[in-house]
Each structure stands twice: as structure tokens, then as C-alpha cells.
C-alpha positions as CSV (number, residue, x, y, z in Angstrom):
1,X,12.8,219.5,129.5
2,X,12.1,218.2,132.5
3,X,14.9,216.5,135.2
4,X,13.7,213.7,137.3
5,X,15.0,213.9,140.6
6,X,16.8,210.4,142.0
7,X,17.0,209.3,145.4
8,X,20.1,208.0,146.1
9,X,21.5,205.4,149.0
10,X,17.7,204.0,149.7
11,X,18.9,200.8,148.3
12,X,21.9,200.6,150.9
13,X,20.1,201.7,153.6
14,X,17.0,198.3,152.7
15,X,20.5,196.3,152.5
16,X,21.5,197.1,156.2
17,X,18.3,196.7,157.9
18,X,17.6,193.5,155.8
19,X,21.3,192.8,157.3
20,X,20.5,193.4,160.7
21,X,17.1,191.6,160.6
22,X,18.8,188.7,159.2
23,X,21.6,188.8,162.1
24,X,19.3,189.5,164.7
25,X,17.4,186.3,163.4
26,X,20.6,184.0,163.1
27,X,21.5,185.4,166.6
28,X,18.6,184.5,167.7
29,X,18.6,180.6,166.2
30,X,22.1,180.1,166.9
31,X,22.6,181.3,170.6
32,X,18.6,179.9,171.3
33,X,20.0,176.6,170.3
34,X,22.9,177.2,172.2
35,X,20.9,178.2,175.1
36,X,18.5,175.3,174.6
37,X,21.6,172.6,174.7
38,X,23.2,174.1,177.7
39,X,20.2,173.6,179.3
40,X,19.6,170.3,178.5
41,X,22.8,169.7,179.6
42,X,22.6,170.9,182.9
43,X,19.4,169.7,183.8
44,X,20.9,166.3,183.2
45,X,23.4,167.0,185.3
46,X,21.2,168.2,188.4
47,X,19.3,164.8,188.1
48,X,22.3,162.6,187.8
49,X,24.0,164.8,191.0
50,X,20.8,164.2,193.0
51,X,20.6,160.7,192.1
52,X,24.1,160.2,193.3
53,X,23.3,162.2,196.8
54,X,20.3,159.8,197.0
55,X,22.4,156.6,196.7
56,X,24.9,157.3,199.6
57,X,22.0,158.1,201.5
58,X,19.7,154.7,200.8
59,X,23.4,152.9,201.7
60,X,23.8,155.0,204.9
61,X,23.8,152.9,207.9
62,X,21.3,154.9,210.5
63,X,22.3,155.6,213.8
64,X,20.4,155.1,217.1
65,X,17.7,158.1,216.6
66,X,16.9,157.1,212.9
67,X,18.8,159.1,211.1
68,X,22.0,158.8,208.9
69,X,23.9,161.6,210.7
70,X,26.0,164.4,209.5
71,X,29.0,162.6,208.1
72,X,26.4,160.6,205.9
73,X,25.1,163.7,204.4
74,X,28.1,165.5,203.9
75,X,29.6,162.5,202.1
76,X,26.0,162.6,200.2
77,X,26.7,166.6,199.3
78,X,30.1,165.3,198.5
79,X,29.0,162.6,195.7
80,X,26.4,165.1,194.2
81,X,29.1,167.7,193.7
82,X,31.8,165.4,191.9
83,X,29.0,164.1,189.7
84,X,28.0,167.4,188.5
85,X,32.3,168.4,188.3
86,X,31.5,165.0,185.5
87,X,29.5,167.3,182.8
88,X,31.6,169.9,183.8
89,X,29.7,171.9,186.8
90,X,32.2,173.2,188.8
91,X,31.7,176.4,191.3
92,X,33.9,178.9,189.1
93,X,33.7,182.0,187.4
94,X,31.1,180.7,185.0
95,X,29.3,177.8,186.9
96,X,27.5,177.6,190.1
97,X,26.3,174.6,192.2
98,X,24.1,174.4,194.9
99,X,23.4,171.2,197.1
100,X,21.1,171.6,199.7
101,X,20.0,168.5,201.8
102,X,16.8,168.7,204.1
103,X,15.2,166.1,206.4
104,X,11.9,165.8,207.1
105,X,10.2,163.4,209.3
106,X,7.0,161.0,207.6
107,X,5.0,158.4,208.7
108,X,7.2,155.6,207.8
109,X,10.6,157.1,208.2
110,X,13.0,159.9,208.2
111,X,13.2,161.0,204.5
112,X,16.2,162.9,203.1
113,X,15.3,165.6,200.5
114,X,18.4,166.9,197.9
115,X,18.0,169.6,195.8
116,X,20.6,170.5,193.1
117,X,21.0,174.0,191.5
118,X,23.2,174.6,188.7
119,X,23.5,178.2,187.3
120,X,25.3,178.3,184.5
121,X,27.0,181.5,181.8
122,X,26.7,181.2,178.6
123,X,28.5,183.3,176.5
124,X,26.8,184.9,174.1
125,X,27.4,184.8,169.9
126,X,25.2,186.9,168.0
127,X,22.4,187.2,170.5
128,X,23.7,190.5,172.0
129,X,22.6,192.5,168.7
130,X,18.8,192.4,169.9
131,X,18.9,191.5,173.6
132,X,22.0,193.9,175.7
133,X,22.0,191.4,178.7
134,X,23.9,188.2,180.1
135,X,22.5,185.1,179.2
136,X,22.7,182.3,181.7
137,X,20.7,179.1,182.1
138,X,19.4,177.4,185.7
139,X,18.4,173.9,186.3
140,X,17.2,172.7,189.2
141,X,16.5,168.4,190.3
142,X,15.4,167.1,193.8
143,X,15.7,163.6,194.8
144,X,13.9,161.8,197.9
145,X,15.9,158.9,200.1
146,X,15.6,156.8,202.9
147,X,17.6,153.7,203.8
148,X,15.9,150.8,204.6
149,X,14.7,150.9,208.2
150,X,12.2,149.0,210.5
151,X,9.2,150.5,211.3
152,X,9.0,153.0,214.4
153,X,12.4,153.0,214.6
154,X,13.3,152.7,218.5
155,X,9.9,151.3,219.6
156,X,10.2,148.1,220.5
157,X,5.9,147.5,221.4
158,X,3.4,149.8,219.5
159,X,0.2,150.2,219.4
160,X,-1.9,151.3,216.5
161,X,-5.5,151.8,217.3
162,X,-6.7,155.5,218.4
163,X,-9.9,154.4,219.7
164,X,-9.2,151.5,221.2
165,X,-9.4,152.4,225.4
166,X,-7.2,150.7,226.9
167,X,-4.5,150.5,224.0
168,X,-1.9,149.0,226.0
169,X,-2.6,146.2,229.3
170,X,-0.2,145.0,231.4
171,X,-1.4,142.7,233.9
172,X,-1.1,140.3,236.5
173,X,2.7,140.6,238.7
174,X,5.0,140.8,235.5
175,X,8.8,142.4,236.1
176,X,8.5,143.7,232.1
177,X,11.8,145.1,231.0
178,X,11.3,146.6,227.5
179,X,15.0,147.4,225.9
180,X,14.2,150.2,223.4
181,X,10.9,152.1,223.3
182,X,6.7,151.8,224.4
183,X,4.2,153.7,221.9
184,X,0.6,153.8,222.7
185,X,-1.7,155.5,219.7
186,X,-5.0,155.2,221.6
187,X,-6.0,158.7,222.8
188,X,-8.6,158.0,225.5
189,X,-7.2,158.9,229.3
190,X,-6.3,155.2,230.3
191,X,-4.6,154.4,226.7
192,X,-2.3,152.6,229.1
193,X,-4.1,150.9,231.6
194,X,-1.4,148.7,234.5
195,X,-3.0,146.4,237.3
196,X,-1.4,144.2,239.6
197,X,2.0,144.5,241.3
198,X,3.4,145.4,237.8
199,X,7.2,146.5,237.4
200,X,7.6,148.0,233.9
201,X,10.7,149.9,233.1
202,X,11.6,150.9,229.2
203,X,13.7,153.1,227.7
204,X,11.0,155.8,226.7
205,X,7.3,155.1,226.8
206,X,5.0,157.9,224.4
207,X,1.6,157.5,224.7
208,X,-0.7,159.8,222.8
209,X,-3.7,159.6,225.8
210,X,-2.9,159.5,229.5
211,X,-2.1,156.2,231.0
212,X,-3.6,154.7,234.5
213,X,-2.1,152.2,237.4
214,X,-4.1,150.1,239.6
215,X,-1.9,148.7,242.3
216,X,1.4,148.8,244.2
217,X,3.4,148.8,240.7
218,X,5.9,150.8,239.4
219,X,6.2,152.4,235.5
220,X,9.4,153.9,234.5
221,X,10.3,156.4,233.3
222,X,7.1,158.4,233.9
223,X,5.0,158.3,230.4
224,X,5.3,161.5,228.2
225,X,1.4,162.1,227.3
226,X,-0.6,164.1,225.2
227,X,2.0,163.3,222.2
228,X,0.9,163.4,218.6
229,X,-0.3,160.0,216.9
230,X,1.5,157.9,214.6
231,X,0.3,156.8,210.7
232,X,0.3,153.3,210.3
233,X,1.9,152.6,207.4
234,X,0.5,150.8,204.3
235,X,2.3,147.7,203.1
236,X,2.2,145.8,200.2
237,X,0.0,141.8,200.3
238,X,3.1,139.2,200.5
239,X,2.5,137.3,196.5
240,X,1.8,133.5,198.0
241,X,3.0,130.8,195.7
242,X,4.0,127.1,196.4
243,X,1.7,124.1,196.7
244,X,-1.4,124.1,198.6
245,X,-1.9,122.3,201.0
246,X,-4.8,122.5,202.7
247,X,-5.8,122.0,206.0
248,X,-3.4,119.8,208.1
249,X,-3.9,118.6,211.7
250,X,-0.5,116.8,213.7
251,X,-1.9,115.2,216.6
252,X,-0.5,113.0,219.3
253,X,0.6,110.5,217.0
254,X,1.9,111.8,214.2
255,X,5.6,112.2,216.2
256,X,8.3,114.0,214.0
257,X,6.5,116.1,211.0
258,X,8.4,118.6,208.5
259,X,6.4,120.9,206.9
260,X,6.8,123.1,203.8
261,X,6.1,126.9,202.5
262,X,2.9,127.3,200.8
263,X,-0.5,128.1,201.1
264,X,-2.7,126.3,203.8
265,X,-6.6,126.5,204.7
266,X,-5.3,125.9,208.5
267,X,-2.6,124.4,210.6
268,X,-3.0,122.8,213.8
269,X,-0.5,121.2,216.2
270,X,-2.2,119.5,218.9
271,X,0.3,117.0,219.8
272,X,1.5,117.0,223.2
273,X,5.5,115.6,222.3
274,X,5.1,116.2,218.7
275,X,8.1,117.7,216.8
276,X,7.4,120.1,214.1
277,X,9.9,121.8,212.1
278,X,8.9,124.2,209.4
279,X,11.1,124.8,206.6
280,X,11.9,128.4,205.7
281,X,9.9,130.4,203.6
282,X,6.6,131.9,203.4
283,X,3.2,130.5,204.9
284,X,0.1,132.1,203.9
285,X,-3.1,131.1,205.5
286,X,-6.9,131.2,205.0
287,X,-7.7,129.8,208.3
288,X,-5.6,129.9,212.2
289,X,-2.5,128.8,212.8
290,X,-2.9,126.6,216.0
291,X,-0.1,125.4,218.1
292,X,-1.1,124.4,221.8
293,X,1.0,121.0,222.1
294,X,4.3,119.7,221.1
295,X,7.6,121.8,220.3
296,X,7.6,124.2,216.8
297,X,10.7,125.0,215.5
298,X,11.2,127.2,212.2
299,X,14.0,129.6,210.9
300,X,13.4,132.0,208.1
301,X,9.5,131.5,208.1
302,X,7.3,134.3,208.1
303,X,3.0,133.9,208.2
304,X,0.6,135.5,206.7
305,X,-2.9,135.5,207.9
306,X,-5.4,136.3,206.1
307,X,-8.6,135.0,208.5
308,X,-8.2,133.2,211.6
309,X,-6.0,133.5,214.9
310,X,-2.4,132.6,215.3
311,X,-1.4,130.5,218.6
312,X,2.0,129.9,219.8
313,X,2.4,128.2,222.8
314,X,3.7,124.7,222.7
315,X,3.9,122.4,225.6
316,X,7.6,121.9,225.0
317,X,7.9,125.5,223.9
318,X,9.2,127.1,220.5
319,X,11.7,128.3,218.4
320,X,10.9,130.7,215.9
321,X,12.8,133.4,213.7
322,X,11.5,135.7,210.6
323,X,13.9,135.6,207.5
324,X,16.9,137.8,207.4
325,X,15.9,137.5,203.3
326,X,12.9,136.4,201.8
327,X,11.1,137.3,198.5
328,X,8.1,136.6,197.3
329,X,6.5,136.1,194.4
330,X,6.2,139.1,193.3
331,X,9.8,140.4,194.2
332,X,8.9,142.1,197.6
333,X,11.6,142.0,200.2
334,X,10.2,140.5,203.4
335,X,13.6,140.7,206.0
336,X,12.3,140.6,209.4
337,X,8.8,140.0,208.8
338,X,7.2,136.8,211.5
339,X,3.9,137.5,211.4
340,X,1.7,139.5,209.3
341,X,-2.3,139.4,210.4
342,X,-4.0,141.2,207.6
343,X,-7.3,140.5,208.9
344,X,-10.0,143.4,209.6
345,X,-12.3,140.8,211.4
346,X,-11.8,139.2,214.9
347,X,-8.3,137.4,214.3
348,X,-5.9,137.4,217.4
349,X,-2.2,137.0,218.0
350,X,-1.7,134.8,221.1
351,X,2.0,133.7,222.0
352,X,2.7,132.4,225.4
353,X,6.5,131.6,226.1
354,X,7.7,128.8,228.0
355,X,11.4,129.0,229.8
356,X,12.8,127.0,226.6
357,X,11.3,129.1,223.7
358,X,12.4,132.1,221.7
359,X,11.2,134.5,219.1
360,X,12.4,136.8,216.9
361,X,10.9,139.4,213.9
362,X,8.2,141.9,213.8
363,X,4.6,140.7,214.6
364,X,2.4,143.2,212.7
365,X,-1.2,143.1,213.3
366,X,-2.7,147.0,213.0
367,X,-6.1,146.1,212.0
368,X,-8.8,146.8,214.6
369,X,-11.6,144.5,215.6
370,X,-15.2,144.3,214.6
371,X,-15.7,143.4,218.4
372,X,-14.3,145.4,220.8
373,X,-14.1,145.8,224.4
374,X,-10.7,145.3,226.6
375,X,-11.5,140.9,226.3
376,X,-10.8,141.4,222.6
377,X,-6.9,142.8,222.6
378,X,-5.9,142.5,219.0
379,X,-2.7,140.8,220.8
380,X,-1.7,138.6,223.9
381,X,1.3,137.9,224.8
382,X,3.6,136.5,228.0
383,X,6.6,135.1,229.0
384,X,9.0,134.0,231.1
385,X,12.7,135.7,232.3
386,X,13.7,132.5,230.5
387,X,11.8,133.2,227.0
388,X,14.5,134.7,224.6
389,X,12.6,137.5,223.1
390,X,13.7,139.6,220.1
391,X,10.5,140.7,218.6
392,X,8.8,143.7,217.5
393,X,5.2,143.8,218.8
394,X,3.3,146.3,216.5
395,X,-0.9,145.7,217.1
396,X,-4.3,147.6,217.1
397,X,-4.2,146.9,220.8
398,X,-1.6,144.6,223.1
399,X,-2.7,142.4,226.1
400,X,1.1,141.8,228.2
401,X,0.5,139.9,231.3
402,X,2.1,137.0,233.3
403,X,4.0,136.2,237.0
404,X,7.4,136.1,235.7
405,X,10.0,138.9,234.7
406,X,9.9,138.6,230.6
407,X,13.0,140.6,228.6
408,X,12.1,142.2,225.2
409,X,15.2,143.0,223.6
410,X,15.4,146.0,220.9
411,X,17.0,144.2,218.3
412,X,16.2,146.2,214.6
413,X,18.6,143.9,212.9
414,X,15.9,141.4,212.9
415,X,12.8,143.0,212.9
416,X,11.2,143.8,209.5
417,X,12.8,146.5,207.3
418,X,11.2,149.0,205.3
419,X,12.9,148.6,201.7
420,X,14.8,152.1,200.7
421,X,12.9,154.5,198.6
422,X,15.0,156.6,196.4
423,X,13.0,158.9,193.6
424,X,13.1,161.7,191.8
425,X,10.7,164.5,193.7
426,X,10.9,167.1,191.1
């Protein structure tokens, strides 16, 4: 008879491999979706901590050389920390967070870049049967912020075009004190060209060609050439809306006239002792805007030109200031903004103060001519020691000429600000 052999324990053996698969497999669900959560977790926490950093930035007041200075970005690494202490990111034993704030210089402001890093320990269930090491999750968020600022901060006169030559003109026997800054973008060797008995003095003057001087004239400080150009930047159309009311023409007899925000196909005062006060808000025009007689008074107005010149100079002088608030229709924040020429055909800005006028906001008109040649200056403008001026000249190329001493105070609290920008960058 013959004995069949039996293998014993095989059974056992199936049962604690199977066992160990199984485990290995639950480790693997139970400390993934662990894993998975934490991660989650954090990464909302990184956004949410540079979000915060980015508000207390866009609120930060800036200080004289455009930035928000080092007790604004401390208090901005401050916020982002105690928002991520909220989910429970704290720098201990088990979690680490990294707030890192870099600046970085763009065409239309100084931006503030925070990146938050949270490294975080999780500890481990089941996971440790098939993988030997220390899981840990990272989550990483950036956020970009800038406060609301005018354009070029510190320059009070800019010019835009780089192939304009002459980019800047002062003429005739002005005294021209310029409180703040002179930027000149043309890159030709006479970018800034000064004839006459001039006497310009400004706080810097930057000029990315050379400059020239005809004449017994002083400029001070001594331009710093050969510097790099600027980027105009892009802004949005203002959204017109109001009545239209076509063209209107107040003559000699039309006296005391009140007019209203809208749209208009042209405006012309003409009037020599007219009165014309315009209402604040927003005027948007096909055609010129023509005052050469009577007296214009308007607070809180702001133009926009879409074809045709714009003329200031009233016989009995003017009084006009941009809005310190102003939205239009399509919710775009307009503070500061006078004049806006989006024109790229022949239109002009002329404004010629008389010792009983004053003007304040940002004149922006960077589009170049179709024409050129030094008798087409994008801008003209003159005064008078008398002509209170608080306004931001920003043009393709600027005409400044006159016999009198003329003031331009640097005044950003009036000029047109940039609205913040605060994103997420990654």
C-alpha cells in the first residue's frame, strides 16, 4: 500500500502573504487618502496665506520712490503667516512655512510677488509596511500685488514717443520749475531740444537720447542720458453712457450755459465773456473740444477724445479738475483722469494758462502722429507764474514754451491712479 505524502503549512503561508498584500493595499488607500487630504488642505492654506500678504500690500500706502517700504512687507509676511497658523500651519516640529516676498519692477508699477511654502509631516498608518520612508506633503501658492498708483510714479512730464526727435521742447524765455520728475522716451541725440533764455530746473530729468541747448539758458540738474525706455501702458476705453448731444457751439450771446456728461460730436466755446460750467462726470467726444473765449469751469470732469483737438485757453481763463472718483459704465475706476486723447491720427492737446486759471489730473495722450515733424507736438502747453498747475503731462511728444515762470507741482494725489492688481501668479 502506498502512503501519500502531505504538504503541510502551505495553506498558512497563502493566508500571510494574502494578509500582507491585503495590508499593504489598505495601507496604501488609507494613508493615500490621508496623504491626498493633507494636501488639499495645505494647498488651500498657501493660497488663502498669499492672498492675505496680497491685501496688505494693494492697501499699502507707497512712499516717495514707489514702493510700499519694509514695514509694509513685513506686516504683509506677518498676515500671511497667521493665516496659515488658521488651518493649523505653524513652524513646529511637524509643520514648516515659508513666506518669501520679491519686488520686481514692470511697465506700469512696482509689483510685489509672495510665495508661500508649506511643508508638512504626516504620520504614517499602515503605509510603512511597503514604503520604509517619511511621508510629508509640500504646497506651494504665489500671489502678485500692487497698490493703486499713478502712472510713472515721480514724473511729473513724460514723454512717450521713441522716434519722435525732438521728444521734449521748451521754448521761448520760460523760468519752468517742474516739482517732481522730466522723462523723455525719444532716443534720437536732441530728444530734448531747449532754445531761448530758458531756465528749467526739476527734481530729476531721464531722458533715454541726449538732449541739446540753444542759448544762454540753464537746465538743472544736468540730464542723466542713455537710460532705458519706458512701456506705455495699455489702458482700458472709458464705457460712455448719458444723452447725446451732439454738436453744441456757445457764442457771444449765449451768456451763462451749464452743460452735462454725455457724449457730444463737438464742443465749442467761442464766447468772449461767456460762462460755462460743466457738471462733473464723463465727456466723450467724436469731434474737438474748443475753448478759445469766455471762462470754463468744471470739477470732477474728465474727456475723452476720440478724434479732434482739445483747446483750453479761455479769455477769462479756466478752472478745471479730473474726479477724485468716477466710474463708468462699465465699472472702470477713472480717479485723476482730465484728459484722455485716444486718437492715432493728428489730434492735439493745446492749453494755454492765463494768471487766473488752474488745472489739475493727468493729461494722457501717447499716441503718435500720422504727421510728424517738430510743428506737430502731440502737446502744447504754457503758462503763467500765476497759472495754478497740478497736472500730469504724459504725451507722444510735449511742446512747453512761454515768457513767464510757470510752476508744475508733483501732486499724485490727483493725477490718475492705476487701480490695484492683486492675483493669484501660480
Amino acid at each position: 500500500m502506498v502512503r501519500k505524502h502531505r504538504t503541510r503549512g502551505q495553506a498558512i503561508i497563502l493566508f500571510v502573504v494574502g494578509m500582507l498584500g491585503l495590508l499593504a493595499m489598505t495601507g496604501l488607500a488609507v494613508d493615500g487618502g490621508r496623504l491626498y487630504v493633507a494636501k488639499r488642505n495645505a494647498q488651500s492654506a498657501a493660497d488663502a496665506a498669499a492672498m492675505a500678504a496680497g491685501f496688505v500690500i494693494v492697501r499699502s500706502p507707497l512712499l516717495s520712490d514707489g514702493t510700499i517700504g519694509p514695514a509694509a512687507e513685513e506686516a504683509a509676511r506677518t498676515a500671511a503667516l497667521e493665516r496659515a497658523a488658521e488651518y493649523g500651519y505653524t513652524n513646529d516640529e511637524d509643520t514648516k512655512v515659508t513666506v518669501t516676498i520679491e519686488r520686481q519692477t514692470e511697465p506700469d508699477g512696482v509689483y510685489y510677488y509672495t510665495t508661500v511654502t508649506i511643508e508638512d509631516h504626516v504620520p504614517p498608518a499602515l503605509i510603512q509596511l511597503v514604503y520604509p520612508g517619511d511621508p510629508g506633503i509640500q504646497a506651494e501658492a504665489q500671489s502678485r500685488a500692487r497698490p493703486a498708483q499713478p502712472m510713472f510714479w515721480g514724473y511729473t512730464l513724460v514723454t512717450t514717443g521713441q522716434d519722435v526727435c525732438p521728444g521734449l521742447k521748451v521754448t521761448g524765455n520760460p523760468e519752468l520749475d517742474v516739482q517732481g520728475g522730466i522723462f523723455v522716451n525719444a532716443s534720437c541725440s536732441a530728444a530734448m531740444w531747449g532754445t531761448g533764455a530758458i531756465q528749467v530746473s526739476s527734481d530729476w530729468i531721464h531722458i533715454v537720447g541726449g538732449y541739446f541747448q540753444a542759448g544762454p539758458g540753464t537746465i538743472s540738474p544736468t540730464p542723466v542720458t542713455g537710460v532705458a525706455p519706458i512701456q506705455v501702458p495699455t489702458l482700458p476705453e472709458p464705457a460712455c453712457s448719458g444723452p447725446d448731444y451732439g454738436a453744441v457751439h456757445i457764442s457771444v450771446n449765449d451768456g451763462d450755459v451749464t452743460l452735462s456728461p454725455g457724449t457730444y460730436d463737438r464742443i465749442w466755446i467761442t464766447g468772449a465773456r461767456v460762462r460755462v460750467t460743466l457738471e462733473p462726470g464723463l465727456y466723450c467726444l467724436r469731434g474737438e473740444f474748443l475753448a478759445t473765449g469766455g471762462r470754463v469751469e468744471g470739477q470732477g470732469v474728465m474727456f475723452y477724445i476720440t478724434e479732434g483737438d482739445f483747446k483750453l485757453e479761455g479769455t477769462l481763463g479756466f478752472n478745471v479738475s479730473a474726479p477724485t472718483h468716477l466710474v463708468d459704465a462699465n465699472g472702470q475706476e477713472w480717479h485723476g483722469m482730465l484728459v484722455y486723447m485716444n486718437d492715432p491720427g493728428n489730434s492735439q492737446v493745446f492749453i494755454s494758462g492765463t494768471p487766473d486759471s488752474a488745472i489739475s489730473g493727468t493729461i494722457f495722450a501717447p499716441n503718435a502722429l500720422v504727421t510728424g515733424g517738430a510743428e506737430f507736438d502731440k502737446c502744447h502747453f504754457s503758462g503763467t507764474s500765476e497759472t495754478n498747475v497740478h497736472a500730469q503731462l504724459i504725451c507722444y511728444s510735449l511742446d512747453l514754451r512761454g515768457e513767464a515762470g510757470l510752476t508744475l507741482r508733483y501732486d499724485p494725489s490727483v493725477w490718475y491712479s492705476q487701480p490695484p492688481v492683486l492675483e493669484m501668479a501660480k
